[in-house]
VOPAGU-2260 file (C-alpha; in pm, 1 decimal, decimal comma):
REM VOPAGU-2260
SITE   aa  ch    i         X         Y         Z
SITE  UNK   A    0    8423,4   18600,1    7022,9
SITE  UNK   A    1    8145,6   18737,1    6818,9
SITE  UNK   A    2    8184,0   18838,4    6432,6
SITE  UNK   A    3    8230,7   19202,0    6536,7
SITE  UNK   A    4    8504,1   19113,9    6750,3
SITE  UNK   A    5    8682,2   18952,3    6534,1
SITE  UNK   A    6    9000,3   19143,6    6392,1
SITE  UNK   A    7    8979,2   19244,6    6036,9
SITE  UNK   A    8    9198,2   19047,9    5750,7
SITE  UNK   A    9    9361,1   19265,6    5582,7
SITE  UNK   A   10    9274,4   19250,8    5207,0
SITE  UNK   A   11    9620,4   19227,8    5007,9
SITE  UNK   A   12    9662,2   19474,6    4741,5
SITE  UNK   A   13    9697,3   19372,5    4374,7
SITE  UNK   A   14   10011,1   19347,1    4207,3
SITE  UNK   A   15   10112,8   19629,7    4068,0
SITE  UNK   A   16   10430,6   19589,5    3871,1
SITE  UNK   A   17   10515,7   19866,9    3764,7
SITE  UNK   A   18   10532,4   19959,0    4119,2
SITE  UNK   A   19   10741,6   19697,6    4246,2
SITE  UNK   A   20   11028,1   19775,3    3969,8
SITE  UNK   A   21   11002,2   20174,9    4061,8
SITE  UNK   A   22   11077,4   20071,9    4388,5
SITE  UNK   A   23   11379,9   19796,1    4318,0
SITE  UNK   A   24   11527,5   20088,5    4103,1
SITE  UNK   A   25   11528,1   20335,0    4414,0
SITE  UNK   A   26   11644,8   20095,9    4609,6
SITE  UNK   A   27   11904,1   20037,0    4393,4
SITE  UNK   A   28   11974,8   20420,9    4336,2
SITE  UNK   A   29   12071,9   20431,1    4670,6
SITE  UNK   A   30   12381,8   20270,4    4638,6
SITE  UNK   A   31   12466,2   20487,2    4327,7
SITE  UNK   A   32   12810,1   20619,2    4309,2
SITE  UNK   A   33   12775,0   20993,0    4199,9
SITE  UNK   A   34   12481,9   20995,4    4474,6
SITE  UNK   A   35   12725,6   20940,4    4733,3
SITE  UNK   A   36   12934,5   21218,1    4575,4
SITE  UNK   A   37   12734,3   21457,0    4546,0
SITE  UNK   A   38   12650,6   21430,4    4944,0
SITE  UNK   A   39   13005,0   21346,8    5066,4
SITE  UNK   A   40   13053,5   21715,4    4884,5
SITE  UNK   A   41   12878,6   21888,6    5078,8
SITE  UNK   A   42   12946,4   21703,4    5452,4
SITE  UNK   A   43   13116,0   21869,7    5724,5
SITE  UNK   A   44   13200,6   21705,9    6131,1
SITE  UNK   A   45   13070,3   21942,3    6373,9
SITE  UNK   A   46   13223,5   21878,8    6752,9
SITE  UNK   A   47   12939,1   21765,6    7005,4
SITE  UNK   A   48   12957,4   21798,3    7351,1
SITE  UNK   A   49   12840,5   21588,0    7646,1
SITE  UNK   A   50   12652,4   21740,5    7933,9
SITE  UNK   A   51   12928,3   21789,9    8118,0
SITE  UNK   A   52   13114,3   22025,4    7848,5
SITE  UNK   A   53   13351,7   21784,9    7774,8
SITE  UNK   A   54   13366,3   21702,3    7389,0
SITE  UNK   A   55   13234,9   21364,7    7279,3
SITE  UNK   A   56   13452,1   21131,3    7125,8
SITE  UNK   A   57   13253,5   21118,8    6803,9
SITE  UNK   A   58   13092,0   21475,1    6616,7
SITE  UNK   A   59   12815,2   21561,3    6462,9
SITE  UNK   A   60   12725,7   21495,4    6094,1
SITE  UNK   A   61   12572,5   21802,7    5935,1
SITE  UNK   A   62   12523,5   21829,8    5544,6
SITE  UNK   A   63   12470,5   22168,2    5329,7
SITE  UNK   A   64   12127,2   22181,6    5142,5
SITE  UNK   A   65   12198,1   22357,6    4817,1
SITE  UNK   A   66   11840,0   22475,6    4785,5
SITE  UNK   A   67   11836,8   22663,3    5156,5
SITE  UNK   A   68   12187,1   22723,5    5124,3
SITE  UNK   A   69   12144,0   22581,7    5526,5
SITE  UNK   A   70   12332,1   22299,8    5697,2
SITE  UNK   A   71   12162,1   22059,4    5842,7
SITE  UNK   A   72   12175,9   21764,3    6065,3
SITE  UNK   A   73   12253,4   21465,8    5895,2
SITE  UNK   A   74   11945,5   21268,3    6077,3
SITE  UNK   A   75   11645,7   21432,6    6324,4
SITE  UNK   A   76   11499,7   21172,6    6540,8
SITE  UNK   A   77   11656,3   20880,2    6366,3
SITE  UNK   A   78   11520,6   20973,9    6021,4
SITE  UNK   A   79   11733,0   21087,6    5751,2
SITE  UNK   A   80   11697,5   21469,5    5721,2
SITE  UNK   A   81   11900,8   21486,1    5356,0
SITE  UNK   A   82   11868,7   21339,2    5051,8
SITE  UNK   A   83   12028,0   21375,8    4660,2
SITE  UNK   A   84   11726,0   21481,9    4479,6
SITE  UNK   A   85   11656,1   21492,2    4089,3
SITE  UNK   A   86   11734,3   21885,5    3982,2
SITE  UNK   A   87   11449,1   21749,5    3682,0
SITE  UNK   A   88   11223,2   21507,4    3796,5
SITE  UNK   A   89   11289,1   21144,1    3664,6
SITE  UNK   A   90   10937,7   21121,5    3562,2
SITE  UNK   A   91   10811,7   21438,4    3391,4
SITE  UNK   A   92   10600,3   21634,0    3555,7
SITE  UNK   A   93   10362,9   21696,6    3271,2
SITE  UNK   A   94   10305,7   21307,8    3253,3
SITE  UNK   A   95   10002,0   21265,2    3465,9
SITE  UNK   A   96    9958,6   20845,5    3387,8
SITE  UNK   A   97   10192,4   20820,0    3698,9
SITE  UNK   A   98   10330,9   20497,7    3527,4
SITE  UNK   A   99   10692,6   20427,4    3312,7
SITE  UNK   A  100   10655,0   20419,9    3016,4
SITE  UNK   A  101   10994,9   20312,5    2875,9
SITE  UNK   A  102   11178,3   20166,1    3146,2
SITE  UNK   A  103   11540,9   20258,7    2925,7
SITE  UNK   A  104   11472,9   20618,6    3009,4
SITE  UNK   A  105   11379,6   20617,9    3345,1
SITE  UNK   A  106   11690,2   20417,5    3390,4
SITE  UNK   A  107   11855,0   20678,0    3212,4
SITE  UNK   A  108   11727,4   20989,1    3409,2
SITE  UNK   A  109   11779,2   20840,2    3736,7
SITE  UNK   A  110   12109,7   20721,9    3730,4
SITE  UNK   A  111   12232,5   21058,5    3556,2
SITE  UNK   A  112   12470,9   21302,7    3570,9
SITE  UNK   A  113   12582,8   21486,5    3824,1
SITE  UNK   A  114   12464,6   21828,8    3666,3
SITE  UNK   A  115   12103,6   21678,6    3791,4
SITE  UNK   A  116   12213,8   21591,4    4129,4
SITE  UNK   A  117   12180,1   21803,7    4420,5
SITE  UNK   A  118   12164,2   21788,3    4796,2
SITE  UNK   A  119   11860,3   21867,8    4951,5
SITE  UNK   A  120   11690,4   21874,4    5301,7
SITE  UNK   A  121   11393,3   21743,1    5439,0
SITE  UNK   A  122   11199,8   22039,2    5444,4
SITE  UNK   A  123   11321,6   22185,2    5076,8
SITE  UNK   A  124   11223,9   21801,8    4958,2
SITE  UNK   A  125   10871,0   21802,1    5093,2
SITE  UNK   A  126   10800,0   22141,2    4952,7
SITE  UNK   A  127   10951,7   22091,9    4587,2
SITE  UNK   A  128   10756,6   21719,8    4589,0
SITE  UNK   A  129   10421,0   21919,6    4656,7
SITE  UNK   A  130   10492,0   22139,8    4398,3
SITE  UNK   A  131   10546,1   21873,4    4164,6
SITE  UNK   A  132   10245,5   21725,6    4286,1
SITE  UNK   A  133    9982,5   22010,3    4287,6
SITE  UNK   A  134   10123,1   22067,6    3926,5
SITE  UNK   A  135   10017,1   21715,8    3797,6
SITE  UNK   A  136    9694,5   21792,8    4014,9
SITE  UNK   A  137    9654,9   22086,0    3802,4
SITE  UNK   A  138    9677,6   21927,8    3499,6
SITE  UNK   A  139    9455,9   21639,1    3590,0
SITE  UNK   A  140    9158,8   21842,6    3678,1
SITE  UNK   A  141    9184,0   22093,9    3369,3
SITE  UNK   A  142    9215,1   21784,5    3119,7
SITE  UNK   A  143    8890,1   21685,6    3340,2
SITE  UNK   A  144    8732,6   22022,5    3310,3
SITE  UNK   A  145    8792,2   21993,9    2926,4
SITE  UNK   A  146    8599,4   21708,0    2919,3
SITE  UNK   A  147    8304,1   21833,8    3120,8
SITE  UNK   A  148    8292,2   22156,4    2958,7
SITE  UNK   A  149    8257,9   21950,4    2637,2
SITE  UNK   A  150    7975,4   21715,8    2843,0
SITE  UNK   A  151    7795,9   22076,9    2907,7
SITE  UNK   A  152    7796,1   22172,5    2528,3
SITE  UNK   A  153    7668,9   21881,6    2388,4
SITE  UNK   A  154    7437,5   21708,3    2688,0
SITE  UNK   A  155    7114,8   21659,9    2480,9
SITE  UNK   A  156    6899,7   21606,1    2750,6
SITE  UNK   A  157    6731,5   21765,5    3118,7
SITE  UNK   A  158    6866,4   21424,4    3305,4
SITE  UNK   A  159    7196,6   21452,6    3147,2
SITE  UNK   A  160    7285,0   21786,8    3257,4
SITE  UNK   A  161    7147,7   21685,5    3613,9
SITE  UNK   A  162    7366,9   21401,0    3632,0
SITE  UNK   A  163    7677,1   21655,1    3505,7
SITE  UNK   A  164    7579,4   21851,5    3822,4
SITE  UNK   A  165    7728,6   21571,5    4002,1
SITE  UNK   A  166    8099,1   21585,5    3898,8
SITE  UNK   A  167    8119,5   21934,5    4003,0
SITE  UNK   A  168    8197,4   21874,4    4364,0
SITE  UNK   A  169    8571,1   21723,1    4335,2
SITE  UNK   A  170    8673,7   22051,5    4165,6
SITE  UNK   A  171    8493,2   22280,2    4397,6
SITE  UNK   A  172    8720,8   22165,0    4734,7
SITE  UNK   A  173    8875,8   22432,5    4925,8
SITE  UNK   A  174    9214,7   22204,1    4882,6
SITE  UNK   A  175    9227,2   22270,0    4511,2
SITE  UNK   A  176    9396,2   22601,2    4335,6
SITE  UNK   A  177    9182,3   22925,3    4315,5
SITE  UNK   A  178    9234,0   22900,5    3929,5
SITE  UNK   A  179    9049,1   22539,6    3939,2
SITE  UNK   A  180    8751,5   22637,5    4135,6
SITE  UNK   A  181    8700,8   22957,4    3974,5
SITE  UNK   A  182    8714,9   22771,2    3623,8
SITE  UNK   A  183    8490,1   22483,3    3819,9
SITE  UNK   A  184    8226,4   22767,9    3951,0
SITE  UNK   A  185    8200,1   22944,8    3537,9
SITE  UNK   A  186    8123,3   22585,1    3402,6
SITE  UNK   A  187    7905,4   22537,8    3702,9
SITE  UNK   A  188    7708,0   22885,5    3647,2
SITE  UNK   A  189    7678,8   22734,4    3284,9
SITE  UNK   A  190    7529,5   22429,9    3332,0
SITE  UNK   A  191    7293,8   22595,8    3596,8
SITE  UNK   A  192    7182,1   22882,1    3311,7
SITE  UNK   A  193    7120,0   22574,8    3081,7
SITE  UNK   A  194    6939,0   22373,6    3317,7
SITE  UNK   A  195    6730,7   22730,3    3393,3
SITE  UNK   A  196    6605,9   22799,2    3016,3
SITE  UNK   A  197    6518,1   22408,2    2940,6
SITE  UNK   A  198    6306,2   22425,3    3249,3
């Protein structure tokens, strides 16, 4: 077996503990009381039926999603298609670090009240998490645009703009908000008129 044959090793990722203790804390919210409340709430049994029309002995799980107002199945394809969901997220959305920083109140916003509990489906879930998400986006790239904008103003040199030109591209992907690349493009256009007048 030659060295290109040879199946890769996977490389093992570094510890990350505040990772791990995230995770042990879901894990652990899982078994939470009010959790299971809050779905048993909203459950109803829903007769099934075997192909012959005759009813099966055991029916259907379906729970009610209060952000469709729907009811769903309880599972689709052997995956879990409800979940209790933070109304507030337990780590702020505004905090872009992406890491705890007191462990107390995380503790304290995921195993909360009940107010902050609600049922939601699969679909709602993925759609409020990539809200959530594009929002931190957001406010990642304009605290990054800040700091470029401020690279612009005070670059004292021909090579130093040049190498600004560089960190344009991550803000000027068709994945990122209008707003971003438009405010990308200006401070672009800037640099360019700059770069222009010094040559």
């Amino acid at each position: 077996m030659t060295d290109s044959q040879q199946p890769k090793k996977k490389v093992p990722k570094p510890f990350n503990e505040d990772a791990v203790l995230r995770g042990a804390w879901r894990r652990a919210f899982r078994q939470f009381p009010i959790k299971k409340e809050v779905l048993a709430e909203g459950t109803r049994r829903v007769p099934r039926f075997n192909q012959d029309g005759s009813r099966a002995k055991i029916d259907s799980k379906e729970h009610h999603c209060q952000v469709c107002n729907k009811w769903v199945k309880a599972s689709v394809g052997g995956k879990n298609n409800i979940d209790v969901d933070h109304i507030i997220p337990v780590i702020d959305i505004n905090d872009i670090s992406g890491k705890v920083k007191d462990w107390n109140v995380y503790k304290a916003r995921l195993v909360c009240d009940k107010s902050n509990l609600q049922r939601i489906c699969k679909p709602c879930h993925e759609i409020k998490t990539k809200k959530e998400t594009d929002h931190r986006n957001a406010l990642k790239d304009k605290l990054a645009m800040d700091v470029l904008e401020q690279d612009i103003k005070f670059a004292k040199s021909v090579d130093q703009e040049k190498a600004l030109k560089k960190r344009f591209a991550r803000f000027l992907n068709k994945k990122k908000p209008a707003e971003t690349r438009e405010r990308a493009t200006k401070l672009k256009q800037l640099l360019m008129d700059r770069l222009t007048k010094e040559d």
